[in-house]
C-alpha positions in Angstrom: -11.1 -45.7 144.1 -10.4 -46.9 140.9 -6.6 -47.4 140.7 -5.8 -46.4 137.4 -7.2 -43.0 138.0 -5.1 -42.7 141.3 -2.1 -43.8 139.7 -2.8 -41.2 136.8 -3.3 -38.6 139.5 0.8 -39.5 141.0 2.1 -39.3 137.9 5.2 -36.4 138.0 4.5 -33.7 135.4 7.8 -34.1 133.2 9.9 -31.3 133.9 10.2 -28.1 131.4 13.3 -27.8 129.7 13.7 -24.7 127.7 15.6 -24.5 124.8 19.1 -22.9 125.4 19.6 -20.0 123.2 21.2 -19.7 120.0 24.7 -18.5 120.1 25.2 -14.9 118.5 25.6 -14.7 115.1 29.3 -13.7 114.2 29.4 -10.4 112.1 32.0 -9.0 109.6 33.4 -6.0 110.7 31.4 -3.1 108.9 32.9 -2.6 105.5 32.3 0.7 103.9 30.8 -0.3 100.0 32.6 0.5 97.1 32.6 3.6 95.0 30.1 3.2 92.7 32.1 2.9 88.9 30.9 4.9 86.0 29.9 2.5 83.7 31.9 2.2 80.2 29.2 3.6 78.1 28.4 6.9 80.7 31.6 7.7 79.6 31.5 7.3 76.1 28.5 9.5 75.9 30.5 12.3 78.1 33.4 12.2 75.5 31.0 11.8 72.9 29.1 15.3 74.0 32.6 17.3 75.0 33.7 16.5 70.8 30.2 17.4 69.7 30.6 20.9 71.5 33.8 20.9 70.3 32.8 20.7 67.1 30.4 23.4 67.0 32.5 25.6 68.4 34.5 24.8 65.5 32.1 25.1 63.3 30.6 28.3 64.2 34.3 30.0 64.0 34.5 28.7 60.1 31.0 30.5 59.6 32.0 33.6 61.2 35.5 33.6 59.0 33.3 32.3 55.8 30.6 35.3 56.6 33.2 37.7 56.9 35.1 36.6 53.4 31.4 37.2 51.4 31.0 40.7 53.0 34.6 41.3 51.5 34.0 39.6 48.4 30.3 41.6 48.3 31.7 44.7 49.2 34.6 44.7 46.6 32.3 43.6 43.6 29.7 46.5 44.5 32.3 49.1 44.6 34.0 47.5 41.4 30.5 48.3 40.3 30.4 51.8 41.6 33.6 52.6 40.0 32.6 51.1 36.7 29.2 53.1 36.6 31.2 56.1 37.8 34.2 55.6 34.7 30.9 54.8 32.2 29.8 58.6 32.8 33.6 60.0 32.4 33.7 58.7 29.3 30.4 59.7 28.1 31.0 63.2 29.2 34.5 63.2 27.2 32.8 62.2 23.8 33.0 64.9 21.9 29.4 66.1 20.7 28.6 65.3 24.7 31.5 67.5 26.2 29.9 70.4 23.9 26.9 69.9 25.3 28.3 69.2 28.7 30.1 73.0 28.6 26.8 74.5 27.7 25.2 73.6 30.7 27.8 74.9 32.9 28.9 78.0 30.9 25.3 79.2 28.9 22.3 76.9 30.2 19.7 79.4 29.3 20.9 78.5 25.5 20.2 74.8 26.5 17.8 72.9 23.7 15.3 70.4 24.7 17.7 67.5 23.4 20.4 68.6 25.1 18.7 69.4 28.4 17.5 65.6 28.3 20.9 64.0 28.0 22.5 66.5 30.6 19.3 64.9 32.6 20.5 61.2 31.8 24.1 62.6 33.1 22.9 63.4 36.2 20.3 60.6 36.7 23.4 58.2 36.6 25.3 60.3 39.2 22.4 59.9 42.0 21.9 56.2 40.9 25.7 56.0 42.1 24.9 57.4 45.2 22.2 55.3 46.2 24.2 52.3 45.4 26.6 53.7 47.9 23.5 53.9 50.4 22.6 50.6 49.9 26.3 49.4 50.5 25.8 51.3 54.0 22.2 49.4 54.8 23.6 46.0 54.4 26.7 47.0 56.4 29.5 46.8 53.9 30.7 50.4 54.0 30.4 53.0 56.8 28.1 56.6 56.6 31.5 58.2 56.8 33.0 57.1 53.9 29.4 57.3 52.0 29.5 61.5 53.2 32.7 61.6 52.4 32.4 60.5 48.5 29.3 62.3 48.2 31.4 65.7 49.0 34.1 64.9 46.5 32.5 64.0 44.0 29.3 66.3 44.1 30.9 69.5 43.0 32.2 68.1 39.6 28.2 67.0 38.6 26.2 69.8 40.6 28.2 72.7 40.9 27.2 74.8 38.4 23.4 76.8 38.0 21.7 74.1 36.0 23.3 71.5 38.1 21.9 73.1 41.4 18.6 73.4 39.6 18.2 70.2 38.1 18.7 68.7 41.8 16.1 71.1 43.5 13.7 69.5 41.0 14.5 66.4 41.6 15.3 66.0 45.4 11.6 66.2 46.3 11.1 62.6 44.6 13.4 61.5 47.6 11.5 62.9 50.4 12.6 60.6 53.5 15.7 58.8 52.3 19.5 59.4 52.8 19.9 60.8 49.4 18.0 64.0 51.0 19.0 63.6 54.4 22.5 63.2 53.5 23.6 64.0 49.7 21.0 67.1 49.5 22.7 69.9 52.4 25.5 68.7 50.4 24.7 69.7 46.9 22.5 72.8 48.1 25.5 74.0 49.8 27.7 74.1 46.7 29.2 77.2 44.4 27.1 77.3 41.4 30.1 78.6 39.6 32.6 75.9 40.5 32.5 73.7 37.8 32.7 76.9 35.3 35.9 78.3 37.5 37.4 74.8 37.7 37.5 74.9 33.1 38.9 78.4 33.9 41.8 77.0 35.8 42.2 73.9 33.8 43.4 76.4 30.8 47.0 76.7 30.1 47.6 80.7 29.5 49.7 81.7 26.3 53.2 82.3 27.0 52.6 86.3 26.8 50.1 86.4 28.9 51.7 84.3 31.6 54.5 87.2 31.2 51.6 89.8 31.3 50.4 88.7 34.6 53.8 88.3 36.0 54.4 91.8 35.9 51.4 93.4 36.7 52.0 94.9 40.6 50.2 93.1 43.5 
């Protein structure tokens, strides 16, 4: 036997030596994390969006108040208008070749010329156009049906009550088939006295100091 290999053979195995462990890491106690901060510029756009609904809060208020002061101003100019048209046909009525005319009608319209039934006509024409102004104030909202009835009946008897008055509008009435001038202004007129307007010059009369005596002592 070959001694190297026998001596080979005896050789110990060195022994295994195992690594000792690692000590344990130290930890930090567990520390909850911060509240996360809102940056600077999140909160610039927050302010920034709370100012621009501010704003058109503000803004819708000054529209509201500026809508509101136009329907006034509106409202005021078209019945200045009414009342001007209305005051234009007083004072062509109280012209004196046109009051003649304007008595005929009411007292004797059967003795009516052609001429004169014409201008009456215009008269008239100018009263309905006055209306219908007032129903177009009531369509855009500026003035209520009430007060629209309500003019309709006062004025109405001072234009149509009298027999040509009362015919002239049955003529005319049908070319407003439909609308508020013959839903509203025509039971209106149809319902009047045709002899109101020639009572009403009856009563406008001052009676002659014997006469006012006269009746005075005649028994009731």
């Amino acid at each position: 036997m070959k001694l190297p290999s026998v001596m080979s053979r005896l050789r110990r195995k060195p022994a295994r030596v195992d690594t000792p462990p690692l000590p344990p890491a130290s930890t930090s106690p567990t520390v909850p994390p911060d509240a996360p901060r809102r940056a600077p510029l999140e909160r610039l756009n927050r302010w920034l969006t709370l100012a621009a609904n501010v704003g058109v809060l503000l803004g819708l208020a000054v529209l509201i108040v500026e809508v509101r002061q136009n329907a006034a101003l509106t409202r005021a100019a078209m019945d200045q208008q009414k009342n001007d048209l209305l005051a234009q046909i007083e004072f062509n009525i109280a012209r004196p070749e046109m009051s003649a005319i304007w008595v005929k009608a009411i007292r004797t319209p059967e003795a009516l010329s052609d001429t004169e039934i014409r201008t009456i006509d215009s008269l008239l024409i100018s009263i309905m156009l006055q209306w219908d102004q007032m129903f177009m104030m009531q369509d855009a909202g500026l003035i209520s049906e009430t007060r629209v009835r309500q003019h309709i009946q006062n004025t109405a008897p001072f234009y149509f009550g009298s027999r040509f008055g009362k015919h002239w509008w049955a003529l005319q009435i049908n070319g407003w088939e439909g609308t508020a001038m013959q839903q509203v202004a025509g039971p209106i007129v149809e319902a009047l006295d045709e002899d109101f307007l020639d009572r009403h010059l009856d009563k406008l009369k001052f009676l002659p100091p014997e006469e006012l005596t006269t009746e005075s002592e005649m028994p009731e």
